[in-house]
C-alpha positions, 0 to 999 in steps of 0.5 A: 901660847899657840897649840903646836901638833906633834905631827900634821897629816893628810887623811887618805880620802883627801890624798887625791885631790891634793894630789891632783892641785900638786900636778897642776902646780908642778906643771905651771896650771892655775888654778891649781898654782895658787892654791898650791903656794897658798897650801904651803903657806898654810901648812907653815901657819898650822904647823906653829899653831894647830888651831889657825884654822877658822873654827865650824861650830859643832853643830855646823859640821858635816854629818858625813865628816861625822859619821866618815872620820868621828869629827867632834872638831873641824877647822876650815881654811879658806884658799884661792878660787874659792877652795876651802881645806878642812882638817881637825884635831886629834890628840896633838895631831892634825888630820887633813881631811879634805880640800873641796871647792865653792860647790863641794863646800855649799853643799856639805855644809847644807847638808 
């Protein structure tokens, strides 16, 4: 039986670029179009199992997500044009923790 979240919620810190994929979405600019109708569809599958989300082994999660949110749990999402959305479990919630790109992704997880 899949884990299902009380609530699914987005941490401030990734609120603006989420808001700025919703943008571009809203005004028909790709990449951000993609990513977009990818995130619905995603947030549709975390909603019904909370631990969907590829698994970064506790020893491969970024210390500043450590340090900056106390993660000891990180799911990553893998998106279009190679964006990635991160988020963890807290008791029965989901936090949305980030949405970075193929750079922003390499470089924390060298980090």
């Amino acid at each position: 039986m899949p884990f299902r979240p009380t609530s699914v919620v987005v941490h401030p810190a990734a609120e603006e670029h989420l808001s700025r994929i919703a943008e571009d979405a809203r005004v028909g600019r790709q990449p951000g179009q993609a990513i977009w109708k990818s995130l619905r569809a995603a947030m549709v599958r975390i909603k019904n199992d909370g631990q969907w989300g590829e698994v970064i082994p506790s020893s491969s999660i970024p210390r500043g997500y450590v340090r900056d949110f106390g993660v000891t749990n990180l799911y990553c999402i893998d998106l279009p044009s190679f964006h990635r959305r991160f988020y963890t479990i807290r008791d029965r919630d989901i936090i949305v923790l980030g949405l970075v790109d193929h750079l922003e992704y390499d470089r924390l997880m060298k980090a």
